[in-house]
N, C-alpha and C positions, 0 to 999 in steps of 0.2 A: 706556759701559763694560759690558765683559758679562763675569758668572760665571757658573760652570756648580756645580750641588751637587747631589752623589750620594747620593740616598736610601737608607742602608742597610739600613731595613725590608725591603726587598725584595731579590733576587734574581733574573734572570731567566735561563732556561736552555731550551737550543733544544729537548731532547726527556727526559721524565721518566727516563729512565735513566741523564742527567748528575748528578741531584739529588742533592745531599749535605746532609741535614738536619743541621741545629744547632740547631733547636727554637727561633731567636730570629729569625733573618729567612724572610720570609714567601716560598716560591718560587713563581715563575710562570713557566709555559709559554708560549712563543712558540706562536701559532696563523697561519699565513698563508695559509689555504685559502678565506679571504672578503675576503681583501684586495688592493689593488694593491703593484705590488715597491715597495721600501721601508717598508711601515706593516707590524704586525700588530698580533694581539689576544691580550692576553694574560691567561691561564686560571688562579686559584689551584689547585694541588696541594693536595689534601686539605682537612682539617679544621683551623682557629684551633688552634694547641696554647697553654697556658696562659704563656709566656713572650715571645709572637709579639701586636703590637699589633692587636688587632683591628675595623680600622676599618670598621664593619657599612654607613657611608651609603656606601660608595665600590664599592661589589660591585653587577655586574649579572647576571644570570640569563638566558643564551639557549642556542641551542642547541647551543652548545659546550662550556658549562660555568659556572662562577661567573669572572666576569672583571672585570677592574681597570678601572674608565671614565676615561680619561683625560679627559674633559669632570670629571667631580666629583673627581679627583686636583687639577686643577688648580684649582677654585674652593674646592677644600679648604686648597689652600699660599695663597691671597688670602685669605682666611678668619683664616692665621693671620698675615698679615703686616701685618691690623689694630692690633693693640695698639702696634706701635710708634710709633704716633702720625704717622706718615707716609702720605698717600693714596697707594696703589699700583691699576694696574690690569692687565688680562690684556693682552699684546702677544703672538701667537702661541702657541710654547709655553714663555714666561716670565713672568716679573710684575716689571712696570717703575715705575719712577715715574710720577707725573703729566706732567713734561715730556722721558719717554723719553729718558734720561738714563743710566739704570742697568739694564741688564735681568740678572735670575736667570733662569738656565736649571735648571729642576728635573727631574733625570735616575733612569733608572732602569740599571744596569749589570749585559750579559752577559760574564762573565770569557772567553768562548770564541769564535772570530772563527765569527760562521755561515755558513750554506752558500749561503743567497744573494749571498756576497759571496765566496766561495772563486774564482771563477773567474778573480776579478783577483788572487789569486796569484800565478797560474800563466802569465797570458795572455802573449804575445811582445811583446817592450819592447824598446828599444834597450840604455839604458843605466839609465836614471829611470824610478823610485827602485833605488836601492842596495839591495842585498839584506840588507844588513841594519838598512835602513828598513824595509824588507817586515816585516823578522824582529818589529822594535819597534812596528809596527802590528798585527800579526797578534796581537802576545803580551797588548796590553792587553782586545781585547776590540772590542764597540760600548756605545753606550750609547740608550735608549731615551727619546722627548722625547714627554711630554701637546699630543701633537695631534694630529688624527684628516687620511686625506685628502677634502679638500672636493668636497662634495657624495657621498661617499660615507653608504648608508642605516645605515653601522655608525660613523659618524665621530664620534661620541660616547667612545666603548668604543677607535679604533685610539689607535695610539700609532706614531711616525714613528720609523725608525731611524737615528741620529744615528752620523755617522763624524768629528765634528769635533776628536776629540781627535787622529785620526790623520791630517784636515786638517791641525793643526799641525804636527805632526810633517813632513809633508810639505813644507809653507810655510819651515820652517826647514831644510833643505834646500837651498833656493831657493839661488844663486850670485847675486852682488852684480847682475849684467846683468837675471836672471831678475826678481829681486824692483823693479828698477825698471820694466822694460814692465809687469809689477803694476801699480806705483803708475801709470803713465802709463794705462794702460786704467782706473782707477780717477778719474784728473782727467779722462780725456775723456770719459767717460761724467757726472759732475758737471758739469763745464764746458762740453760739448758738444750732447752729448745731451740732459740732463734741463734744457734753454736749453728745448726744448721744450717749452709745458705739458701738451699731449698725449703724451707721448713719459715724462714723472715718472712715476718707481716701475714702469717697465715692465720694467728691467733693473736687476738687483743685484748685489752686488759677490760672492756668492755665483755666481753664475752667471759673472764671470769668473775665480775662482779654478776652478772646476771646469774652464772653456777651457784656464786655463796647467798646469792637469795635465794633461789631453790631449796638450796641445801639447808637452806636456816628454819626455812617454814616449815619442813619433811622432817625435821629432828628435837629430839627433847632438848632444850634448852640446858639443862644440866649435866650433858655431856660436854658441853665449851666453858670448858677449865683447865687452868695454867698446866697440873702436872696429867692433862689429858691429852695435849695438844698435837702429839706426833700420830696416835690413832686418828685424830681430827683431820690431821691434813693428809695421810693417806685417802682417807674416805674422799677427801676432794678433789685428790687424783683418781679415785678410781671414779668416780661419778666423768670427771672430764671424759676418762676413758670410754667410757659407755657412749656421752654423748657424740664422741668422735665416729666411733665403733658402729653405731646405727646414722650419722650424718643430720641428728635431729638436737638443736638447741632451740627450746620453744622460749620467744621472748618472753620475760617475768611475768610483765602489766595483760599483754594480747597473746597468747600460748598458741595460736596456727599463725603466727610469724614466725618460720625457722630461720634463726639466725643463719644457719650451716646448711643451708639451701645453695646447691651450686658451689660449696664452698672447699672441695676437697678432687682429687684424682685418686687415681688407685695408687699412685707410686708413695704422693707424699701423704696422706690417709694411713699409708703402709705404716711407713718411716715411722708417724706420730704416735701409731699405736705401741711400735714395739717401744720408743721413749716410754711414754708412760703404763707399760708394764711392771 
């Protein structure tokens, strides 16, 4: 089960002319001038004022500015989820139980949809999403998750831009036809795929919800119907295929984030293709 809890010590806002002091939450600037699309770093505004908690181990000092380490943000939320007498440990960027069961997502939230992610406002769509899905994504914001991208030399300090509230949103959405090739690309990669023990944990279900937005926005809406639904989920295999086949899954919200960057060999790349032939 996963929840997500929104730290409201903090604030985060794309450029210091947004800020609105209230002398209690701590604000911080987005920085993305050292990082890849999707992460940045973010920079406290000013000086601790006396109402604002001021956590002195969690600040680092480079050349940007004083900035929030999401490596000690998040061994600080494990730190305090000792006393309940419960062993937890870090899973990503949550803190789960011992047999990953429960994971907390501990978030930091920009009230204002940013500019790296404006494009997909705007870009040409069929019909999906509804505009004013658009409207009720755009209005809450993103939200910011403790963890850095890997092997990056600032991956301590990034923090990853998380759109999963507006995943939801989207997901529910979803038409009775849509949300079952879901679920069915969800069994065959369980059932089919991961039969493989080479082939485990190479593909997430994360990565096929990103495919059926793709896929939903590129297609006439009146193709996703009950006695349609087997051409449906072909096409969602063969789209997977493709994106294996070339090693390019361009994230939904940011499209030069490839998900599938570094994400394949030649052997098991091999494997995956002939599966989904």
């Amino acid at each position: 089960m996963d929840t997500m809890y929104i730290d409201y010590n903090f604030k985060v806002y794309e450029s210091e002319t947004d800020v609105i002091p209230d002398g209690i939450t701590i604000p911080l600037i987005m920085s993305t001038e050292e990082t890849e699309p999707c992460f940045a770093q973010l920079r406290r505004q000013g000086r601790p004022q006396p109402n604002q908690v001021d956590l002195k181990h969690l600040w680092v000092n480079n050349n940007l500015g004083c900035m929030l380490s999401s490596k000690r943000y998040i061994l600080f939320c494990l730190w305090l989820s000792a006393p309940y007498g419960v062993k937890h440990k870090i899973h990503g960027p949550c803190i789960t139980d011992i047999n990953e069961v429960f994971d907390l997502a501990m978030c930091l939230k920009c009230d204002k949809w940013i500019c790296q992610a404006q494009p997909w406002v705007y870009r040409s769509r069929t019909a999906w999403p509804k505009p004013e899905i658009i409207s009720k994504i755009i209005s809450f914001g993103v939200l910011f998750v403790p963890i850095g991208c890997k092997g990056s030399i600032h991956e301590n300090l990034e923090w990853r831009i998380s759109f999963s509230v507006a995943e939801k949103f989207l997901i529910y959405s979803f038409n009775h036809t849509q949300l079952l090739c879901y679920a069915l690309l969800k069994i065959f990669l369980k059932e089919i795929v991961e039969r493989n023990a080479d082939l485990k944990g190479l593909l997430c279900s994360y990565f096929l919800k990103t495919l059926m937005c793709w896929i939903l926005e590129e297609t006439d809406q009146a193709l996703w119907r009950p006695d349609n639904i087997i051409p449906c989920f072909m096409a969602c295999l063969q789209r997977l295929l493709y994106y294996v086949r070339y090693s390019n899954l361009p994230h939904y919200f940011i499209p030069e984030k490839d998900l599938f960057y570094s994400r394949f060999n030649v052997m098991n790349k091999h494997r995956l293709e002939i599966i989904l032939k």
